[in-house]
N, C-alpha and C positions, 0 to 999 in steps of 0.2 A: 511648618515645624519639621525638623529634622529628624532623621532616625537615631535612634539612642547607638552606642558603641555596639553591643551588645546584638542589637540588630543586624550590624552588619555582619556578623560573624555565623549569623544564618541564613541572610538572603545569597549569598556566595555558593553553598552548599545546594541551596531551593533553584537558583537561577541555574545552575548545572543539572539537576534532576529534570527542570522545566523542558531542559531544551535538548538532554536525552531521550527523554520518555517518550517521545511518536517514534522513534528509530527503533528504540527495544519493546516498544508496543509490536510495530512491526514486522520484527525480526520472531516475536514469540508465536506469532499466524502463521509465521513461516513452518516452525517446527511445529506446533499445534496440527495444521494439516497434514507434516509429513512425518504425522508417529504414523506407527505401521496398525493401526486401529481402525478400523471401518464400520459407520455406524448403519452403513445400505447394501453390508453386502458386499461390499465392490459392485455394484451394479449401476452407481456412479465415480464420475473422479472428482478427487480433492477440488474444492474453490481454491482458488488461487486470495485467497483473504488476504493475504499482505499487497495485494496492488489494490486494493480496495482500502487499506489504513494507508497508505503511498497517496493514493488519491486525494484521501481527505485532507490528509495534513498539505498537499501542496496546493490545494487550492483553501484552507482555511491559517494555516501559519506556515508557506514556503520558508521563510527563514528557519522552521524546524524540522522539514523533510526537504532538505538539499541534493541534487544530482546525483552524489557522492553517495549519498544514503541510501536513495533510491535505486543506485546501479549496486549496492553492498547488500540490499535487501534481494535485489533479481538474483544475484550472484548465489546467494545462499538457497535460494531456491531450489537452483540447477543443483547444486550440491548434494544438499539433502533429498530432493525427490531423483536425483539420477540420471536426470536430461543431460545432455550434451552439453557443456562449460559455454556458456552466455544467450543460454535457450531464451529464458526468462528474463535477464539479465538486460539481455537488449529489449524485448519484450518490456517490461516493466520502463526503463528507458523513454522508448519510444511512447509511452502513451505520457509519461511525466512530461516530455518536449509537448505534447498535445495541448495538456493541460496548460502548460504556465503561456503559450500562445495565447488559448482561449481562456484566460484566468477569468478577468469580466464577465464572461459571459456565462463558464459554468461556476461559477461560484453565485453568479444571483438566481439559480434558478431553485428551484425547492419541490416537494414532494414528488411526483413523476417525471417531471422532468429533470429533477438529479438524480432520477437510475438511468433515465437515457442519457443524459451526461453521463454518467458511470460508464451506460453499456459503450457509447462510442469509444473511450477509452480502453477498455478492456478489448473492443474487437480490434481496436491498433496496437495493443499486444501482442495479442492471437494471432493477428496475418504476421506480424513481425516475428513472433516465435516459430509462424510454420515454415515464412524463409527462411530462418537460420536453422529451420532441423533438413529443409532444402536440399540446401547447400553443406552441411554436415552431411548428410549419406550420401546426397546427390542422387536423389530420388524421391518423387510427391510423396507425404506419407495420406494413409487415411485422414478425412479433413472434419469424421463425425467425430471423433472422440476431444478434437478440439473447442468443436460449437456445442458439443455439451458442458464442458469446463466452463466455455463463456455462459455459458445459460445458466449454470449453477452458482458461478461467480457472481453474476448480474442479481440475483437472486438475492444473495448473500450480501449484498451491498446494502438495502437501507437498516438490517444488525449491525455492520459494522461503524457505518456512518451514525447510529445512534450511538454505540459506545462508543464510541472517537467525541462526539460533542458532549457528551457525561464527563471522558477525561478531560475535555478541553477548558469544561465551565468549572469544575471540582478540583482539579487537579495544576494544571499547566498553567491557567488565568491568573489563579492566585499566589503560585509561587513564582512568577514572572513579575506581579506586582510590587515585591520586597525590593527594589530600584532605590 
């Protein structure tokens, strides 16, 4: 049976939100982390929570977190928290190339062993954003305030992977189906 006229006139509309919404999910972790609000104090740093929805969406619908996305989300990063122009950027990058490598492999794994998938991805961030702050001052920086962001990050990964598959089954699934 075919779709009435009518229908198509909203799955056009639903198929563009479908295939926005991990980017600007993404992008809203970005600024959500970096309002100038601290819930610890400052006694730790921000999670890096938008490589964490970066993650999920390119190992659960890569056709809706593409390279492009991925390196517009690092970029905003740098932006907003004040790192050096492609701190993050390549960081977030670099762990996306990881991922779509080992697609198969971390995408079947589930409970602990998708935060260690997670984690290895975030620490090829991490070593990637510390060579690019490197090579930007051209000098080692401190290496604990980084492995605490990963810690806090790794942390923060199966929240975010729970709300990424809430919007994935509620959200994105269904308006991807109006086809």
């Amino acid at each position: 049976m075919g779709m009435h006229p009518s229908d198509h006139a909203i799955a056009g509309p639903l198929r563009l939100i479908a295939w926005i919404l991990p980017f600007v999910l993404t992008v809203s972790l970005v600024v959500l982390v970096n309002l100038p609000v601290s819930f610890t104090g400052h006694s730790m740093p921000a999670p890096c929570l938008a490589l964490a929805s970066a993650y999920y969406w390119s190992l659960a619908r890569a056709d809706l977190m593409p390279p492009p996305a991925v390196l517009a989300a690092g970029f905003m990063e740098d932006l907003l928290s004040g790192g050096p122009p492609g701190l993050w950027a390549c960081g977030f990058l670099a762990a996306y190339l990881l991922t779509d490598r080992q697609r198969e492999t971390l995408a079947g794994l589930d409970g602990i062993g998708a935060v260690l998938g997670f984690a290895g991805a975030m620490v090829i961030a991490a070593e990637t954003a510390y060579l690019v702050l490197f090579f930007f001052y051209w000098q080692a920086a401190p290496i604990a305030p980084l492995l605490l962001t990963t810690a806090v990050t790794v942390l923060f990964y199966p929240v975010i992977a729970i709300a990424m598959g809430w919007v994935m089954r509620w959200a994105v699934g269904p308006m991807r189906r109006h086809d």
